[in-house]
C-alpha positions as CSV (number, residue, x, y, z in Angstrom):
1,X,111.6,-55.5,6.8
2,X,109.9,-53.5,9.6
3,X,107.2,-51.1,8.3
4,X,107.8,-49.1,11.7
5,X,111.5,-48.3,11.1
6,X,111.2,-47.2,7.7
7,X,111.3,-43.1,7.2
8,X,112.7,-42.5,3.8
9,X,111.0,-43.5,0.3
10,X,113.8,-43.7,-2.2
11,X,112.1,-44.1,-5.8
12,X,113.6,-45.1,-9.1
13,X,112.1,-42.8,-11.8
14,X,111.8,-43.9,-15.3
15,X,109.9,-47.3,-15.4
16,X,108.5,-46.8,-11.8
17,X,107.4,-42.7,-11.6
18,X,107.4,-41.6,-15.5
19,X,108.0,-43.3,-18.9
20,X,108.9,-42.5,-22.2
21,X,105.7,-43.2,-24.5
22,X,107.8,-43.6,-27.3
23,X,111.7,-44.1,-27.0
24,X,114.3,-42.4,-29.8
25,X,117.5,-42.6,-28.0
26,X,119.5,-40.1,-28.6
27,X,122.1,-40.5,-26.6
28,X,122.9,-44.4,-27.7
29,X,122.8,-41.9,-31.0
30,X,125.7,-39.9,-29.4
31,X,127.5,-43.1,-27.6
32,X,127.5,-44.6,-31.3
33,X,129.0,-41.1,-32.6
34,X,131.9,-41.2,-30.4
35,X,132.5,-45.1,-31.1
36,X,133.0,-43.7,-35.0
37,X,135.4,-41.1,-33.6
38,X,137.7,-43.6,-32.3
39,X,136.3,-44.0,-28.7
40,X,136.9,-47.4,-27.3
41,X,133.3,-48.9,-26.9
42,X,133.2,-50.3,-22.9
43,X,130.8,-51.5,-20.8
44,X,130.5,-48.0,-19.1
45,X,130.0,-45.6,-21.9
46,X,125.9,-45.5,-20.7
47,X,127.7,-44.8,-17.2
48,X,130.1,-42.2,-18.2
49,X,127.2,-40.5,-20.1
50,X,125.0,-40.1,-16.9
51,X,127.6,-39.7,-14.5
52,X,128.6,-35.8,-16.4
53,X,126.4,-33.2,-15.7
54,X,125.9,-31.7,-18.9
55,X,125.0,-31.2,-22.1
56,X,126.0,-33.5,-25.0
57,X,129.0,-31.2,-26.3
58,X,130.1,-31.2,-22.2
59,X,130.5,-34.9,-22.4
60,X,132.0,-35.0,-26.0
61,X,134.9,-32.2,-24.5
62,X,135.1,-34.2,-21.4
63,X,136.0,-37.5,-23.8
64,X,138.2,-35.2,-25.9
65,X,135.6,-34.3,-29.1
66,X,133.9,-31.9,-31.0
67,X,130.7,-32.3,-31.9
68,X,130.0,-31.1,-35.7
69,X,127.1,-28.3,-35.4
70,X,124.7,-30.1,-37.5
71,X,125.1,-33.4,-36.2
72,X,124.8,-31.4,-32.5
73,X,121.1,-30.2,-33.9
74,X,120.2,-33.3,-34.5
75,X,121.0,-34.5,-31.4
76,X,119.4,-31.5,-29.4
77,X,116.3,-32.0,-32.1
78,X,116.0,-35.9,-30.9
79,X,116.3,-35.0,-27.1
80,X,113.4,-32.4,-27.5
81,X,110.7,-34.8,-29.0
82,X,111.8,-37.6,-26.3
83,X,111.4,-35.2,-23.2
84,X,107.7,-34.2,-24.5
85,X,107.4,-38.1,-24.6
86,X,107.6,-38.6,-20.8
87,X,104.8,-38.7,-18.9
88,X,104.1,-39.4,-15.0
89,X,102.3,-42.6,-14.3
90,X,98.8,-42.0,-13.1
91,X,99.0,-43.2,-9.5
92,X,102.8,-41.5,-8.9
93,X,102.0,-37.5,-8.0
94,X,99.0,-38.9,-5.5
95,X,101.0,-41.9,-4.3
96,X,103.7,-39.2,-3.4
97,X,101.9,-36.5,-1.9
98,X,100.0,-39.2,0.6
99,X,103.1,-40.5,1.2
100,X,104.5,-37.2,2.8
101,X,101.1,-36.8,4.5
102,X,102.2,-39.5,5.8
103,X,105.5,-38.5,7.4
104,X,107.7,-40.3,5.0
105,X,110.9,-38.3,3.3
106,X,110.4,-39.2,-0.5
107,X,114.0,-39.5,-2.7
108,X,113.9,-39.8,-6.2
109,X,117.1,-41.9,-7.3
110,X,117.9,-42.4,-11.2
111,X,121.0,-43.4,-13.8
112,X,119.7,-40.4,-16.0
113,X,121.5,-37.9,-18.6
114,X,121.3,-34.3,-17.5
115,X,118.2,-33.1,-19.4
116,X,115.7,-35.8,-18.1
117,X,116.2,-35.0,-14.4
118,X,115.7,-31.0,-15.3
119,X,112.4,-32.5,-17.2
120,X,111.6,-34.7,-14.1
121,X,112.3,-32.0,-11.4
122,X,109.3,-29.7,-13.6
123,X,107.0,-32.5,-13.1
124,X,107.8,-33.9,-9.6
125,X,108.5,-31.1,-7.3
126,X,107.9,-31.6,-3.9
127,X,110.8,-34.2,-3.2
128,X,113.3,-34.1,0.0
129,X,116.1,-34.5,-2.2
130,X,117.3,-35.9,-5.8
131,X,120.1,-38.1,-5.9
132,X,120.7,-38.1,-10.0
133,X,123.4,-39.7,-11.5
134,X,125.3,-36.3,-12.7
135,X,125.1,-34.9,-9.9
136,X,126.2,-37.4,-7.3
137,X,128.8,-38.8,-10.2
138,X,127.9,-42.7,-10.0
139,X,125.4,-44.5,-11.1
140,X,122.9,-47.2,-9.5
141,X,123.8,-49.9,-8.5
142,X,127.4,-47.8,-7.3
143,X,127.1,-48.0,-3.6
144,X,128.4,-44.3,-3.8
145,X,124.8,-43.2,-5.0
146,X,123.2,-45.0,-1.5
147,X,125.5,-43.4,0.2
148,X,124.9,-39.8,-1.3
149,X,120.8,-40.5,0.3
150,X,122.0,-41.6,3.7
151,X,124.4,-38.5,4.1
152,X,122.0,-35.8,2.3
153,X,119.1,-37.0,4.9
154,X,121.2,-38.1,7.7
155,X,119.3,-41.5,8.4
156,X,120.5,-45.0,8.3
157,X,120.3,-47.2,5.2
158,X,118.0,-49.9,7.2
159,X,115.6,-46.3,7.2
160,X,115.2,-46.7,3.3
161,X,113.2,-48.5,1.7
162,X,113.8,-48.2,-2.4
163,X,111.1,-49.2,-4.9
164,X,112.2,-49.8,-8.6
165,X,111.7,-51.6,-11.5
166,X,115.1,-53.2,-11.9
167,X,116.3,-56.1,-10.0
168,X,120.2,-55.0,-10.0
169,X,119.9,-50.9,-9.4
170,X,117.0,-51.0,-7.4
171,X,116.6,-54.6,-5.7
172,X,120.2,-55.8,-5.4
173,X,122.4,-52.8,-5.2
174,X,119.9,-50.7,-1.9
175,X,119.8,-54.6,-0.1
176,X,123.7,-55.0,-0.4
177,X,123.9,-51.8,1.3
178,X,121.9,-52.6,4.0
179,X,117.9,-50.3,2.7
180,X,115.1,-52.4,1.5
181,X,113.6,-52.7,-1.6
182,X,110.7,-53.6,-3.5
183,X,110.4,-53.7,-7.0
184,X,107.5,-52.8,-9.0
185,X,106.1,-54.5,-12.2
186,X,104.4,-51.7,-14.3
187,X,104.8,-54.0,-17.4
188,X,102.1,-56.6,-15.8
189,X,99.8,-53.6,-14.7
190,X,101.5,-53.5,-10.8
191,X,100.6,-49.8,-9.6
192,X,102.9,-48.4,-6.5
193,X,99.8,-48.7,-4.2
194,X,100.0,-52.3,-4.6
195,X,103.7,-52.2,-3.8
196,X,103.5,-49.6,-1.2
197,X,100.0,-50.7,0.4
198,X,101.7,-50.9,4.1
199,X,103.1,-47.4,4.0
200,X,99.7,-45.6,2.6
């Protein structure tokens, strides 16, 4: 990889910018709803839920369903307390911001349901462009998603360099497309300076 071509800073978000202190899940909730319902369980139900840009009745009447009003409370009850569980890492707005000092465009590039980029975008605002999964209608590591950075900031994919925290969306899927990659290990302590310490 040459430093000196890069010009673009695509970042995964959850695992590598924010986390979720503590997880409830309520759309595997909602995926297991639909499997009750009669919905086929595949591979790509996770994939199909971020790829909608929605809420959960949205998907449900995009699948064909009808969410019962109570069960639907529930839902939008669970989602609540998880979005006031994510938090920003300590080192990401300052990593960011020097970064753009910097000269460096700064992407931020997640498989996420509708309401946790709306969260996101209130915490990390200044940001060239977001490429989320229900809005560019694909999910990492869909080449289609890639592409949808390339053409919003007319570079090159060998201009990108993506950082993430997993190997096949953020390692494998940027490389096959021709941007680098690095991934971070925020489980062992790793902070983005020490991933990003040529570009800061």
């Amino acid at each position: 990889m040459s430093q000196n071509q890069i010009k673009v800073i695509a970042f995964d978000v959850f695992g590598t910018l924010a986390r979720i202190k503590q997880k409830i899940s309520p759309y595997k909730k909602f995926i297991q709803w639909l499997h009750r319902q009669g919905h086929t369980s595949q591979i790509s139900d996770a994939v199909t839920v971020m790829s909608i840009n929605g809420d959960f009745q949205d998907i449900a009447t995009h699948l064909g369903y009808q969410i019962p009003p109570a069960f639907l409370d529930e839902l939008n009850t669970e989602l609540q307390t998880e979005l006031a569980q994510i938090e920003l890492f300590a080192d990401t707005l300052p990593t960011l911001n020097q970064l753009k000092e910097n000269g460096y465009k700064i992407v931020l590039c997640s498989n996420s349901a509708t309401p946790y980029g709306i969260h996101i975008r209130s915490l990390i605002t200044e940001i060239d462009i977001y490429a989320w999964s229900y809005e560019v209608h694909a999910c990492k590591p869909d080449p289609n998603i890639y592409q949808f950075i390339v053409d919003q900031l007319h570079c090159t994919a060998k201009e990108v360099l993506f950082v993430g925290d997993t190997p096949l969306a953020d390692i494998q899927g940027p490389t096959a497309f021709g941007m680098s990659a690095k991934l971070i290990d925020r489980k062992n302590g790793q902070t983005l300076h020490d991933v990003l310490n040529d570009y800061l």
